[in-house]
N, C-alpha and C positions, 0 to 999 in steps of 0.2 A: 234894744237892738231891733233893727228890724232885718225882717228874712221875707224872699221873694216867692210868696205863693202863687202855682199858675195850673191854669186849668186849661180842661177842654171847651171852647164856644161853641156856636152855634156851626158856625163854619166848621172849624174841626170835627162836629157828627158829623153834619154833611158829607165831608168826606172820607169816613169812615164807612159812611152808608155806600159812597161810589163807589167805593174798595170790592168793600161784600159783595156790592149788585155784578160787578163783572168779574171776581174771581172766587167765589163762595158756591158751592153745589146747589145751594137752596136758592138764591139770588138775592137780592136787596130786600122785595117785597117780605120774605121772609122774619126780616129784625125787627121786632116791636122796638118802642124808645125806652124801654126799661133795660132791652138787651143792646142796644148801641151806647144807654148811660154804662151799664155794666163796662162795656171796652172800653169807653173811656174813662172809668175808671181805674182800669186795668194800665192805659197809656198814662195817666194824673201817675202811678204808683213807681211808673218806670223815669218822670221826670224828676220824684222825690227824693229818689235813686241815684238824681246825676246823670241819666241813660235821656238819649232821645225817647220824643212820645211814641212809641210804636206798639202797635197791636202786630198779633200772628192768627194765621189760619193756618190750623193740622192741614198734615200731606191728606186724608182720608177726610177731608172736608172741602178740599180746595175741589176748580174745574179743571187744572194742569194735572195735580195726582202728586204735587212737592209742595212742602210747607211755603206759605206765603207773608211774608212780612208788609208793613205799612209805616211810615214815619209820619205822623202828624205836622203841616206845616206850620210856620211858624204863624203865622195868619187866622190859622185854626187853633192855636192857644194864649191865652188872658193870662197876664202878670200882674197880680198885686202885692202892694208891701203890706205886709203886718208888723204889728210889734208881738216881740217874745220877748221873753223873762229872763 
């Protein structure tokens, strides 16, 4: 049987990293790529789920001062088929 595994691309960091740079206290420059792979792996957990790709930034992290959501576009995530057992 196969099942549709789907990830975050290159596209999808990207804009994950536009997200942070304009609503993240620290700003873009901030995110090494280990910490942008972390969110998307955070968004990969929420599609495995059935949920949109979406990453959050705490209220006490954000520039506004209210928790900040993001949806990964579809653009920005990779579907492939695998088989499983």
């Amino acid at each position: 049987m196969q099942v549709a595994h789907k990830t975050i691309n290159q596209t999808g960091l990207a804009e994950i990293h536009a997200f942070l740079a304009a609503r993240h206290k620290l700003g873009g420059d901030h995110f090494t790529p280990a910490m942008l792979s972390a969110l998307a792996d955070d968004a990969e957990f929420q599609l495995a789920e059935g949920n949109s790709a979406t990453i959050e930034i705490r209220s006490w992290d954000t520039v506004s001062g209210h928790t900040e959501e993001f949806t990964v576009s579809d653009e920005g995530i990779d579907t492939t088929m695998i088989e499983v057992d």
